[in-house]
C-alpha positions in Angstrom: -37.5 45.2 -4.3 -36.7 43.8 -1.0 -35.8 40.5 0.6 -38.2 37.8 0.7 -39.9 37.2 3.5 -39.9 33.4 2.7 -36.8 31.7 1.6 -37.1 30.3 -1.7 -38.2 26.6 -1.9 -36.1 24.2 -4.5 -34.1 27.2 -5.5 -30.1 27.0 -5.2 -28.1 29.5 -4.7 -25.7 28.4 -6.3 -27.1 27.6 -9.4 -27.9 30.6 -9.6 -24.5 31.3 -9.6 -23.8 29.4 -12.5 -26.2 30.4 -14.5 -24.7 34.5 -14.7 -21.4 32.8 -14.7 -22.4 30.2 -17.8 -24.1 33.4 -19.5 -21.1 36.0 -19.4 -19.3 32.7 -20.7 -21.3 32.5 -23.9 -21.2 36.2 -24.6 -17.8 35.7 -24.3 -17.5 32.6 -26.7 -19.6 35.3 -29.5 -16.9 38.0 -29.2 -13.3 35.7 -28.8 -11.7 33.9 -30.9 -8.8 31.3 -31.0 -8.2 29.4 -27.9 -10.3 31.8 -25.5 -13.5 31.2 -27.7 -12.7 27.5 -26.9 -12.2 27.9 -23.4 -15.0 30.0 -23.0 -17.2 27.7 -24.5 -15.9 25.0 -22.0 -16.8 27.0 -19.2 -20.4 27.4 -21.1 -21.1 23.8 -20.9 -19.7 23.0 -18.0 -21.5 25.7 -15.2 -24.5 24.9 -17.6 -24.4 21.1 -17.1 -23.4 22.3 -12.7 -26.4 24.7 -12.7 -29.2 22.3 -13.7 -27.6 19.6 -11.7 -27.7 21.8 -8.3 -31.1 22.9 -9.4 -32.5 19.5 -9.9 -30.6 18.6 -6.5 -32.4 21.2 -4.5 -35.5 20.6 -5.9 -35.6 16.7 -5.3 -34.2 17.4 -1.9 -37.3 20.1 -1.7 -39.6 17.3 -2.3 -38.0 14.5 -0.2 -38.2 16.8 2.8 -42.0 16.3 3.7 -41.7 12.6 3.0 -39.1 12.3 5.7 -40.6 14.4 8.5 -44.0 12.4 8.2 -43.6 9.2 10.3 -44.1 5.6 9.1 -46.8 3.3 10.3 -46.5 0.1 11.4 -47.3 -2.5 9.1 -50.3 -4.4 10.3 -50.2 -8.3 10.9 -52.5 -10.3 12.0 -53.5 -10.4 15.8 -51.9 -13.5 17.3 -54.1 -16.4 17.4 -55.6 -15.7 13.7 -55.3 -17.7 10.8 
């Protein structure tokens, strides 16, 4: 497969990231035991919890985007001299 042609829209990178990282974690946490199951299972959680955070992130700052680039009207008032 080669490289999109596109970038990806509301996609981190990063989270990405985390998500192998949070995975090799939990296979981890099935084969330890003791005090590197526990910390294992710490990193679990926590590049779980950072994954879906920068995922969310990038996909509200995905959506924001065209919101932003439009511009605002002005409100309309009256024309002076109307009641």
């Amino acid at each position: 497969m080669g490289a999109r042609r596109r970038p990806a829209r509301g996609q981190s990178v990063t989270a990405a990231r985390c998500a192998v990282i949070s995975s090799l974690a939990l296979l981890g946490c099935l084969v330890a035991q003791g005090s590197l199951r526990a910390l294992l299972a710490f990193v679990w959680v926590t590049t779980m919890i950072a994954g879906i955070g920068l995922e969310w992130l990038a996909r509200r700052r995905v959506r924001e985007a065209p919101a932003a680039a439009t511009p605002k009207r002005a409100p309309r008032g009256r024309p002076p001299g109307a009641a």
